[in-house]
C-alpha positions in Angstrom: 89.3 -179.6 88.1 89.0 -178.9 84.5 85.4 -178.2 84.8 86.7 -175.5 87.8 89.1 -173.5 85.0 86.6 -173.4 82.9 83.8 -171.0 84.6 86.9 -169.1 86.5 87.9 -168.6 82.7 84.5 -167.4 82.2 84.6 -164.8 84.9 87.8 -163.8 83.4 86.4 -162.9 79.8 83.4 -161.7 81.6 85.7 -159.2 83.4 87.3 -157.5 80.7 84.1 -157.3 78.5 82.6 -155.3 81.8 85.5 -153.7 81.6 85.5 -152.3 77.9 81.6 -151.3 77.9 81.4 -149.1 81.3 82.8 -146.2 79.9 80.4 -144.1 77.4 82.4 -143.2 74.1 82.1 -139.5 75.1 84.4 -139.4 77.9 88.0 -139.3 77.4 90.6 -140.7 79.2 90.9 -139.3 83.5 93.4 -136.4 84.0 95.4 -138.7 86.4 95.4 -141.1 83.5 97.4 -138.9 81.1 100.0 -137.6 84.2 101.3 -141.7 84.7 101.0 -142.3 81.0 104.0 -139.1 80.4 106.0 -141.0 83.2 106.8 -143.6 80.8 108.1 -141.4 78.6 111.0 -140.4 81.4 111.4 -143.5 83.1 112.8 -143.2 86.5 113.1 -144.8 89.9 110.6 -142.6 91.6 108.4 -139.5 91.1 106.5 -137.2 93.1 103.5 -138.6 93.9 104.1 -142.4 93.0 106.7 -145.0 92.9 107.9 -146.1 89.4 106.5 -149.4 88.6 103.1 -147.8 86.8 105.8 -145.9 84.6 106.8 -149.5 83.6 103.4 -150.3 82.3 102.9 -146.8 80.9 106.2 -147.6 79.1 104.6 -150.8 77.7 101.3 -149.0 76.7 103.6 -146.6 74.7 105.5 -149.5 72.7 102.0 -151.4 72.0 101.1 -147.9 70.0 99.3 -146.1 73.0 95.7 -146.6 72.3 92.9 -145.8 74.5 92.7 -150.1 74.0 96.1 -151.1 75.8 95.8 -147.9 78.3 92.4 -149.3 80.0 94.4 -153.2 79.2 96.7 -153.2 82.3 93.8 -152.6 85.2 91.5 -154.9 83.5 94.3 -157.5 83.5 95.0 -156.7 87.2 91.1 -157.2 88.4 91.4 -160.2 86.5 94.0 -161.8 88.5 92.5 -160.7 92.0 89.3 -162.9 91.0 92.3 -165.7 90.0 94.2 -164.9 93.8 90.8 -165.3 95.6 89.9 -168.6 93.4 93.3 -169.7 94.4 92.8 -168.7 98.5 89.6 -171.0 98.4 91.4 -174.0 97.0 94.2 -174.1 99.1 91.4 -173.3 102.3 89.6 -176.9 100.3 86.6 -174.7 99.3 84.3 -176.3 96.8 83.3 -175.1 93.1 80.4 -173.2 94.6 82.2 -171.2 97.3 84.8 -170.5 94.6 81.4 -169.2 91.8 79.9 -167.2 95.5 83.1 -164.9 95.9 84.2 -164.3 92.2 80.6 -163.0 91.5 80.9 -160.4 94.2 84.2 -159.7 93.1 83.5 -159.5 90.2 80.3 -156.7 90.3 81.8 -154.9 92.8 83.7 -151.5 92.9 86.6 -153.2 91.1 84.9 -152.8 88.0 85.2 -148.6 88.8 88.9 -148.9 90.0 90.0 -151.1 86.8 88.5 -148.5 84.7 91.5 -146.0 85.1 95.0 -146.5 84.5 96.3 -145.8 87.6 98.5 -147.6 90.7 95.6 -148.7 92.5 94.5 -151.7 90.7 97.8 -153.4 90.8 98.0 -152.3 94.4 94.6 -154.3 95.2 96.0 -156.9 93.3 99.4 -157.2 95.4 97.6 -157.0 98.6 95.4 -159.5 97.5 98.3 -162.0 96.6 100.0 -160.9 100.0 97.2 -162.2 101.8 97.5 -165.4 99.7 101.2 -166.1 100.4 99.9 -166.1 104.0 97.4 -168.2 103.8 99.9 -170.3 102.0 102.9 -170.2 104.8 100.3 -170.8 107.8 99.1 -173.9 106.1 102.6 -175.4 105.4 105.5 -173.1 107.1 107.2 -173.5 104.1 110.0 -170.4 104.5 109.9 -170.3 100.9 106.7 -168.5 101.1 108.2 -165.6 103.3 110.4 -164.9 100.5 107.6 -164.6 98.2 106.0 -162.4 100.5 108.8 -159.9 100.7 109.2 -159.7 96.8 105.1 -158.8 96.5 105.4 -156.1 99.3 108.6 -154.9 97.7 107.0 -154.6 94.2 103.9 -153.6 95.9 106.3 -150.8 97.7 107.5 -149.4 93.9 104.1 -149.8 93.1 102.5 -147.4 95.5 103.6 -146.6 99.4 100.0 -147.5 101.1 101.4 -151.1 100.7 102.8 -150.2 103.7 99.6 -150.1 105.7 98.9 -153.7 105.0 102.5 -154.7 106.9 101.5 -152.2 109.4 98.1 -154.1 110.2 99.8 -157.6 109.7 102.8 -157.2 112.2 100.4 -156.3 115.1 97.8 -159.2 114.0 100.0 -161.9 114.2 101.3 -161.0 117.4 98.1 -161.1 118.8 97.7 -165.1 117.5 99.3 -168.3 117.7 101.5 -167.5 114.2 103.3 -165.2 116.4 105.8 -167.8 116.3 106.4 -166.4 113.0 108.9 -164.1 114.7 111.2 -166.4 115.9 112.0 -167.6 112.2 114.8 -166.6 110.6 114.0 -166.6 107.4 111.4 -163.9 108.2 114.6 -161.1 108.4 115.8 -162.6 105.3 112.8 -162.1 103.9 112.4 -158.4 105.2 116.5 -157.3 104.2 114.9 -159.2 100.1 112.1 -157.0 100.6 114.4 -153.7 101.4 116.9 -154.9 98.4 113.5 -154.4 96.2 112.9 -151.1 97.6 116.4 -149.6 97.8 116.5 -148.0 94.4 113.3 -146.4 95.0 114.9 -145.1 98.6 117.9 -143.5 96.8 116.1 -141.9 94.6 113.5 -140.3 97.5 116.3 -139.2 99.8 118.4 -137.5 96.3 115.8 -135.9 95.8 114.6 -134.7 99.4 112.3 -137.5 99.9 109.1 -136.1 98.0 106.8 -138.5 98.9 106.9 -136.0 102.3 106.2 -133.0 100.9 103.2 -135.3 98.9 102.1 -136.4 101.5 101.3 -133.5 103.5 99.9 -131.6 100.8 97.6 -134.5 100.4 96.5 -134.1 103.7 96.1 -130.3 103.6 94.3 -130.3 100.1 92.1 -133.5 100.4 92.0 -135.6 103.4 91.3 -132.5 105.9 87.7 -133.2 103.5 87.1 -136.8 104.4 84.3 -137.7 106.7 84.7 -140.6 108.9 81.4 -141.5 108.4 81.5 -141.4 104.8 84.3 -143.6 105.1 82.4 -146.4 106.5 79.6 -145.7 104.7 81.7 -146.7 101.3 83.4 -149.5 103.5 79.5 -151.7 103.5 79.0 -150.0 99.0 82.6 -151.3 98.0 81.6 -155.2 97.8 78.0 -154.6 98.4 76.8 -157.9 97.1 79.0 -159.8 98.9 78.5 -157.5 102.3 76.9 -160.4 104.3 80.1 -163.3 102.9 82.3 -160.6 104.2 80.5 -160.7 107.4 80.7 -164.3 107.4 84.3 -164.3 106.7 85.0 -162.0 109.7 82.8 -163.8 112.2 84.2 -167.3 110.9 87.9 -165.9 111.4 86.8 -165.4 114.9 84.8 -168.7 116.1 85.5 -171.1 112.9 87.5 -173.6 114.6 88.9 -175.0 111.0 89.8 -171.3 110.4 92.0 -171.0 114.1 95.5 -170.7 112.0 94.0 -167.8 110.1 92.7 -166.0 112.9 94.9 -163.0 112.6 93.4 -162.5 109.4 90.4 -160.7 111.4 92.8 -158.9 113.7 94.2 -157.6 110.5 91.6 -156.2 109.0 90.4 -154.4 112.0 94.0 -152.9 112.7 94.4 -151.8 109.4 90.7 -150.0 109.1 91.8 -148.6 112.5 95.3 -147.2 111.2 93.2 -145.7 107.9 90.2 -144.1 110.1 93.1 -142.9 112.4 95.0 -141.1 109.9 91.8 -139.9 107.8 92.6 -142.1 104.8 90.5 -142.0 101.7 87.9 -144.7 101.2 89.3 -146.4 98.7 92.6 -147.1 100.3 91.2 -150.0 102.4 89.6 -152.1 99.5 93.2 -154.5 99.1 91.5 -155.9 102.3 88.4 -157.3 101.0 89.3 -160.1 98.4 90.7 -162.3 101.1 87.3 -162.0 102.9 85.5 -163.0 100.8 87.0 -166.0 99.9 86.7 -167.3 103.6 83.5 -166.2 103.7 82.4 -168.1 100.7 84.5 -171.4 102.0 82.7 -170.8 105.3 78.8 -170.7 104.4 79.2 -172.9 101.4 79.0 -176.1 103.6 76.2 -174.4 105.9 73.9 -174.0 102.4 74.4 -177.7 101.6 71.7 -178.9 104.4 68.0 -178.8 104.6 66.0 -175.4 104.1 69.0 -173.5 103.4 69.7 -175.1 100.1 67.3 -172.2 98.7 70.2 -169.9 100.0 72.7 -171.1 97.7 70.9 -169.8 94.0 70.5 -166.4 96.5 73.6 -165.6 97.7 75.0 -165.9 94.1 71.7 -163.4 92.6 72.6 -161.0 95.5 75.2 -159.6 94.1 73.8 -159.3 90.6 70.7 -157.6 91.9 72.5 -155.1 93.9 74.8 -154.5 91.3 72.0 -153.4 89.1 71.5 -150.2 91.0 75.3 -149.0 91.2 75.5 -150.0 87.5 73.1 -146.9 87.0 75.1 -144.3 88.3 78.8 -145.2 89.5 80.0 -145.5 85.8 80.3 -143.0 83.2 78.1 -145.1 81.2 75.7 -142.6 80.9 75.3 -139.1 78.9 76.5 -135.8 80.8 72.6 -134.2 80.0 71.4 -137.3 81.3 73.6 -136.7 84.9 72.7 -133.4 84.9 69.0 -133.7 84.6 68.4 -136.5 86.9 71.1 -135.9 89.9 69.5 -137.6 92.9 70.2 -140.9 92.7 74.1 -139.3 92.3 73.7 -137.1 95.3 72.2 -139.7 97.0 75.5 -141.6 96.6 77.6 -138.7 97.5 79.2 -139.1 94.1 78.4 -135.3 93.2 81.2 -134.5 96.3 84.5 -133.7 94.7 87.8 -133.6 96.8 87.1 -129.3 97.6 84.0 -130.7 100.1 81.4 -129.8 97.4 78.7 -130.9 95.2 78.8 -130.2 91.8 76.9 -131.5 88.5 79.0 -134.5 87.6 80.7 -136.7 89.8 84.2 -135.6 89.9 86.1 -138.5 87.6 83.5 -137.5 85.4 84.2 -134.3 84.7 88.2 -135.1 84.8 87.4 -137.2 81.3 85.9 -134.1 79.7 87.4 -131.4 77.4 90.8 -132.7 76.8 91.1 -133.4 73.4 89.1 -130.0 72.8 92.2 -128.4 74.5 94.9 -130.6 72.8 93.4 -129.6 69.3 93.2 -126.0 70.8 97.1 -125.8 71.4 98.1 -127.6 68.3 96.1 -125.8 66.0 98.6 -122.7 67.7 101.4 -124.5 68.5 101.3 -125.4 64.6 101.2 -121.3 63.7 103.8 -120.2 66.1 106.3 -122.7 65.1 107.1 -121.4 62.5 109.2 -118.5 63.5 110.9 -120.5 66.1 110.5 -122.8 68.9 107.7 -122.6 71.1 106.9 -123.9 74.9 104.2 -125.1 76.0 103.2 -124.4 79.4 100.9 -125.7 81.7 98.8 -124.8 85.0 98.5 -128.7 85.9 99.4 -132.0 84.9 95.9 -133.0 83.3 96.5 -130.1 81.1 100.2 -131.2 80.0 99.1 -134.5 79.6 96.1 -134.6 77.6 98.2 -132.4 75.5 101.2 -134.7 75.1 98.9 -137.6 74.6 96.3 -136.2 72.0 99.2 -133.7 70.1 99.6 -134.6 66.5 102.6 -132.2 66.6 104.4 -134.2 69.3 104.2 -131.1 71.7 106.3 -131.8 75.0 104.2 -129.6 77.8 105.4 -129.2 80.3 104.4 -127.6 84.0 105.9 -126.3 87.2 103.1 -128.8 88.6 103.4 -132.6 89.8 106.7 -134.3 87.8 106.3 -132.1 84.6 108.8 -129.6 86.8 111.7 -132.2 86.1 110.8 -132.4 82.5 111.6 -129.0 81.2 113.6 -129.1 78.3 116.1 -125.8 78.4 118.4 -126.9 76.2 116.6 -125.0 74.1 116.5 -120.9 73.4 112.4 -120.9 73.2 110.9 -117.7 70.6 107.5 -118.6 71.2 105.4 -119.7 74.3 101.8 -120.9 74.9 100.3 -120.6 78.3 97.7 -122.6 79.3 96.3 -121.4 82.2 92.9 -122.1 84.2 90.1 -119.8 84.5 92.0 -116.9 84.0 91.1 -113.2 83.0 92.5 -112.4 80.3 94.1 -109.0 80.4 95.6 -110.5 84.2 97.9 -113.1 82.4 98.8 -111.0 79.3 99.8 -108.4 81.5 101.7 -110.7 83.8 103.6 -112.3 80.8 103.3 -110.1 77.6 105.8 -107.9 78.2 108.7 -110.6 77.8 107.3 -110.6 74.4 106.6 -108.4 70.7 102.9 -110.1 71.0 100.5 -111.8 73.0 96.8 -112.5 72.8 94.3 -115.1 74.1 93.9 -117.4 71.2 91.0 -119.7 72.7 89.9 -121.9 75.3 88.3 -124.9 76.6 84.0 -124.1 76.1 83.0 -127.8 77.4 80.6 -127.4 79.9 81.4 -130.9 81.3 84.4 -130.4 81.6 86.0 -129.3 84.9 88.8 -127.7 82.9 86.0 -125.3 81.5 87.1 -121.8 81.0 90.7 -122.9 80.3 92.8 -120.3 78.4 95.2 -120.7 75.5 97.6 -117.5 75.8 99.7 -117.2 72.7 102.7 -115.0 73.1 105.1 -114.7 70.0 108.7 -113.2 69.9 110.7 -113.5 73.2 112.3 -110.4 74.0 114.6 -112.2 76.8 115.7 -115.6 76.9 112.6 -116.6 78.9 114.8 -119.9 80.3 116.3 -118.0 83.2 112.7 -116.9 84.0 111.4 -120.6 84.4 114.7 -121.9 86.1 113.8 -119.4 88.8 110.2 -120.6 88.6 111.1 -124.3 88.7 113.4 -123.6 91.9 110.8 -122.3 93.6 108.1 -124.1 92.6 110.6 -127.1 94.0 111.4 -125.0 97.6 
């Protein structure tokens, strides 16, 4: 047992050194990165576009000082611990050392090293599914009720975490009643569990229906804006590239859930999986949304051919099926991570294309990936508007104003004048500060002509000029303007009430 610990401790240091060296010093933090790091800096029990628990860790990030160091911490941690969850499925399903090394190697170089890179919901979300499918495993081996219970406070956390949660109940519930373990509804405890789970979820409720449930008005934006894009082929295509190295252990895992007669009590562990990729192709979900459902498959799949590698010829295939995912991981290594220079993308973009990584969310290609070019040009900007911010201050105060949250963010986060952007975009609407009579203002606004925006705003001021602007050619916030108008004329907080009430409408 000891001896066990040990290597899973080993795959746990190896996982955060992987971590720490992917990213190439010259990228920046992602724009999405700087929007949940400002929620912990207003802490509340929802936001637009996510639920609050990533504002807790952001909040945590801030008090340990906020470096680049404790930002990238938290999803490192959280990939971590799925490797631990999956260790922990294949003991309790009696799997041996080796079946436990098989599945935290693919795990481990697999497109969890990409998702833990940003500070973002998703990792933890992985994470929770991944300990969901656990607790299952868990109750059908023992029936122990006090497993339901720890099922209902993962999905509720999992809910304030971040709403596709939801899918995973919604490919469960069907699952189950296809199996034996539909017995599972006549429990009890299963309704206690569910009103624990909604007690989890109810602040997070509240706050969506006082504020006109925004995860609504989210959600079909997202739809309009990004997923009307997806391809369905596409989607499976990154379905087989997520775990790669482990594709034929998931295989395993799915036919052994079928026809393994040891595995019979988890069969509706296949039925999930297919009713959940079902609900995701059904609704056009993004890719990514569906990895939470491939830990758990991997660890059967390792406890399943670990036993069939232990006879005759197919010893050889034991030493294989543990380089497989090394050797495939090699490739992916080359161009899924911004470990390499932007001239270096630029001039060699086939094996990129070739990936589809070039495809940003608009349907296009372009000439980086796009998470690539979201970690480019934002301290450029945030030394930009404090080098202004720093003049204009001094004849009163001035507001800074955004066209989008990576903008307000990176601003926020890099400022060593402890600017407050703000933005009538994602949750920077509810941040405005008008407590304030503002004499200054700096608009930062994308690609825009110049003489358009200083016409549009000057005249509520004595002065206004375009005072710089974002010349990274990697960046996709190139072009960028700093618009620095000095002297209101009007008290210019009436004017962005009536912007922030209809930006809300």
């Amino acid at each position: 047992m000891k001896k066990n610990y040990l290597i899973l401790f080993f795959f746990i240091i190896a996982k955060f050194i992987l971590q720490y060296s992917l990213i190439s010093p010259e990228y920046e933090l992602h724009r999405d990165e700087y929007l949940h790091l400002d929620q912990g800096r207003h802490l509340a029990w929802g936001y637009l576009s996510v639920p609050p628990v990533n504002s807790w860790l952001a909040w945590l990030v801030k008090i340990a000082g906020g470096s680049v160091f404790w930002v990238k911490f938290f999803p490192a941690l959280f990939g971590a611990l799925t490797i631990v969850v999956v260790w922990k499925i294949i003991e309790e399903l009696q799997g041996n050392l080796y079946a436990k090394i098989l599945a935290s190697t693919g795990i481990l170089l697999s497109v969890l090293l990409r998702l833990n890179m940003l500070f973002q919901p998703t990792s933890l979300e992985v994470l929770l599914w991944t300990l969901m499918y656990y607790v299952l495993t868990r109750y059908f081996n023992s029936e122990k009720i006090k497993w339901l219970y720890i099922a209902a406070v993962i999905f509720g956390i999992g809910f304030l975490n971040k709403y596709n949660i939801v899918f995973s109940v919604l490919g469960i519930i069907p699952a189950v009643l296809l199996t034996k373990q539909r017995k599972i509804f006549l429990q009890p405890h299963l309704y206690g569990a569910g009103l624990l789970a909604l007690m989890i979820m109810l602040p997070n409720l509240l706050w969506q229906y006082s504020n006109g449930f925004p995860v609504i008005h989210h959600m079909k934006e997202l739809a309009e804006r990004q997923l009307v894009h997806v391809d369905r082929f596409d989607f499976f295509k990154s379905q087989i590239l997520f775990f790669i190295g482990s594709f034929l252990v998931i295989i395993a895992g799915l036919y052994a859930l079928l026809f393994y007669k040891p595995f019979e009590k988890f069969r509706s562990f296949f039925w999930m999986y297919i009713v959940t990729i079902v609900l995701f192709v059904f609704f056009k979900a993004k890719d990514y949304y569906a990895i939470g459902l491939y830990p758990v498959l991997i660890g059967f799949g390792a406890v399943f051919l670990a036993p069939i590698f232990e006879n005759g010829w197919k010893k050889f295939l034991k030493p294989v099926f543990i380089v497989l995912p090394i050797l495939l991981f090699l490739p992916l290594y080359q161009v899924a991570f911004p470990n390499k220079s932007t001239e270096y993308i630029i001039s060699h973009p086939e094996p990129y294309k070739k990936m589809g990584l070039l495809r940003w969310e608009d349907g296009e290609d372009h000439p980086l990936p796009q998470d690539f070019a979201d970690m480019q040009g934002w301290k450029e900007l945030a030394e930009k508007v404090d080098k202004e911010y720093a003049h204009l201050s001094k004849s009163g105060n001035t507001l800074v104003l955004c066209d989008n949250y990576g903008q307000a963010g990176a601003i926020n986060y890099y400022s060593k004048n402890d600017i407050k952007a703000v933005s009538f975009n994602a949750d920077y609407i509810n941040w405005f500060d008008l407590s304030k009579k503002y004499a200054n203002l700096i608009r930062v606004k994308e690609f825009s002509k110049d003489e358009d925006e200083l016409k549009e705003t000057g005249h509520y001021f004595n002065s206004g000029k375009a005072a710089d602007s974002i010349v990274n050619k990697f960046a996709r916030e190139k072009g960028t303007t700093i618009f620095s108008f000095e002297g209101a004329k009007i008290d210019i907080r009436k004017k962005i009430q009536s912007e922030i009430d209809t930006a809300k409408w």
